[in-house]
Structure formats: C-alpha cells, structure tokens
C-alpha positions as CSV (number, residue, x, y, z in Angstrom):
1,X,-58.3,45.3,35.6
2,X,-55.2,47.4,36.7
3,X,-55.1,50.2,39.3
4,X,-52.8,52.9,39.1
5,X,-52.0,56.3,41.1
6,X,-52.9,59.7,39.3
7,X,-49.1,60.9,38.3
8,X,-47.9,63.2,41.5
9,X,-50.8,62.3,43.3
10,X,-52.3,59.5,45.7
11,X,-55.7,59.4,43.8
12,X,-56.2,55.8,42.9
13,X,-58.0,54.6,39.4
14,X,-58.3,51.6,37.5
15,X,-59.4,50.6,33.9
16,X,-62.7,49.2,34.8
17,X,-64.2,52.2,36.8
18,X,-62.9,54.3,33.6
19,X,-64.9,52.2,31.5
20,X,-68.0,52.8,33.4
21,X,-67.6,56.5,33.4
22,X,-67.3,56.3,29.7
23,X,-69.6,54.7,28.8
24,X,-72.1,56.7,31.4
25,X,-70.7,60.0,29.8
26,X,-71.3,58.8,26.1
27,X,-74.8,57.2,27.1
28,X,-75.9,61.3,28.9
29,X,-74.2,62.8,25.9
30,X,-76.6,60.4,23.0
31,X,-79.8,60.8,25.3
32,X,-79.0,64.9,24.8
33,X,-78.6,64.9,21.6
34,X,-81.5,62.9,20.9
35,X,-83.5,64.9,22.7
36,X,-82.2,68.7,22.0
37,X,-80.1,68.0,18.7
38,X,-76.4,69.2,21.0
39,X,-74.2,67.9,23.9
40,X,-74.6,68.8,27.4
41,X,-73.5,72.1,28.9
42,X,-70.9,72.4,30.9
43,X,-73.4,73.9,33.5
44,X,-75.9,71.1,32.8
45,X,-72.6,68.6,33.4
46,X,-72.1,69.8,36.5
47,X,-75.8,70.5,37.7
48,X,-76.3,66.0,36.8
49,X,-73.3,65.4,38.7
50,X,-74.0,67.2,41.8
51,X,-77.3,65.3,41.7
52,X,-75.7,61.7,41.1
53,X,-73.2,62.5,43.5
54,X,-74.6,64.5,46.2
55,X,-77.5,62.3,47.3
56,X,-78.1,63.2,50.7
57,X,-78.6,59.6,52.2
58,X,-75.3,58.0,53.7
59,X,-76.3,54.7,52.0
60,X,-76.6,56.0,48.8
61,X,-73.3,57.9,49.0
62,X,-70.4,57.2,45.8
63,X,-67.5,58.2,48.8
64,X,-66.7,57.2,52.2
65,X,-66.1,61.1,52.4
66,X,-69.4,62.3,52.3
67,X,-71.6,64.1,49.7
68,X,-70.4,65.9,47.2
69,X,-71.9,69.4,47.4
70,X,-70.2,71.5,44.7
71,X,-68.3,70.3,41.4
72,X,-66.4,72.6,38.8
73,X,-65.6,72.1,35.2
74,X,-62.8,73.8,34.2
75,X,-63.2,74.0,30.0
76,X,-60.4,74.3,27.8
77,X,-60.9,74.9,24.2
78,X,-62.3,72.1,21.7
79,X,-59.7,69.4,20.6
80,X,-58.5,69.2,17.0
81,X,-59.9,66.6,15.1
82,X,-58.2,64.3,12.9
C-alpha cells in the first residue's frame, strides 16, 4: 500500500484506506437502492457521516482531533458517462 500527500496540501492518504471508503460508499449506495429504488442524498450523505463520525465517545473516535460535528458536501453536476 502506498501513502501519498494530497497535491498542495499535508493531508496524508494511501491506497488501502481508499479502498475501504469505496467499497463502504458502494456497499450504502446498493443497500439504498435496494431499499428506496435511488442513491443517497446528498443531505442523507452527510446526515450518515456525521453519525459514523461524530460518535461522542473518545474510544470510539475515527481522529485523534476529536469528533466530527458538522460535514459539507459540496455537489457539482453529474459526470458524463461513457
């Protein structure tokens, strides 16, 4: 797996924790449409990650930061398709 800074930032990624997010991201956006026919929201994408990452139990928390208490989607139209 391979680690890399964010281009003109410090934020640190890698291929592995990528994968993960995928694949959680693909596994919310099957569940949805088997259960409502669509994809999730943007509200309802933000609304499940301010629950996964806001828990309010130091133990349980995805940063050494802290909780997360707000996150914001910022949309841009859909992609062309090929």
């Amino acid at each position: 797996m391979g680690w890399w800074k964010v281009q003109g930032t410090e934020i640190m990624i890698g291929d592995l924790p990528l994968d993960a997010l995928d694949d959680a991201a693909n596994t919310v956006v099957r569940e949805y449409q088997a259960a409502w026919g669509r994809r999730p929201t943007k509200q309802e994408w933000e609304s499940l990650l301010r629950a996964v990452l806001g828990s309010a139990t130091s133990e349980e928390w995805v940063t050494d930061e802290g909780v997360v208490k707000e996150v914001n989607i910022t949309l841009h139209g859909p992609r062309e398709r090929s």
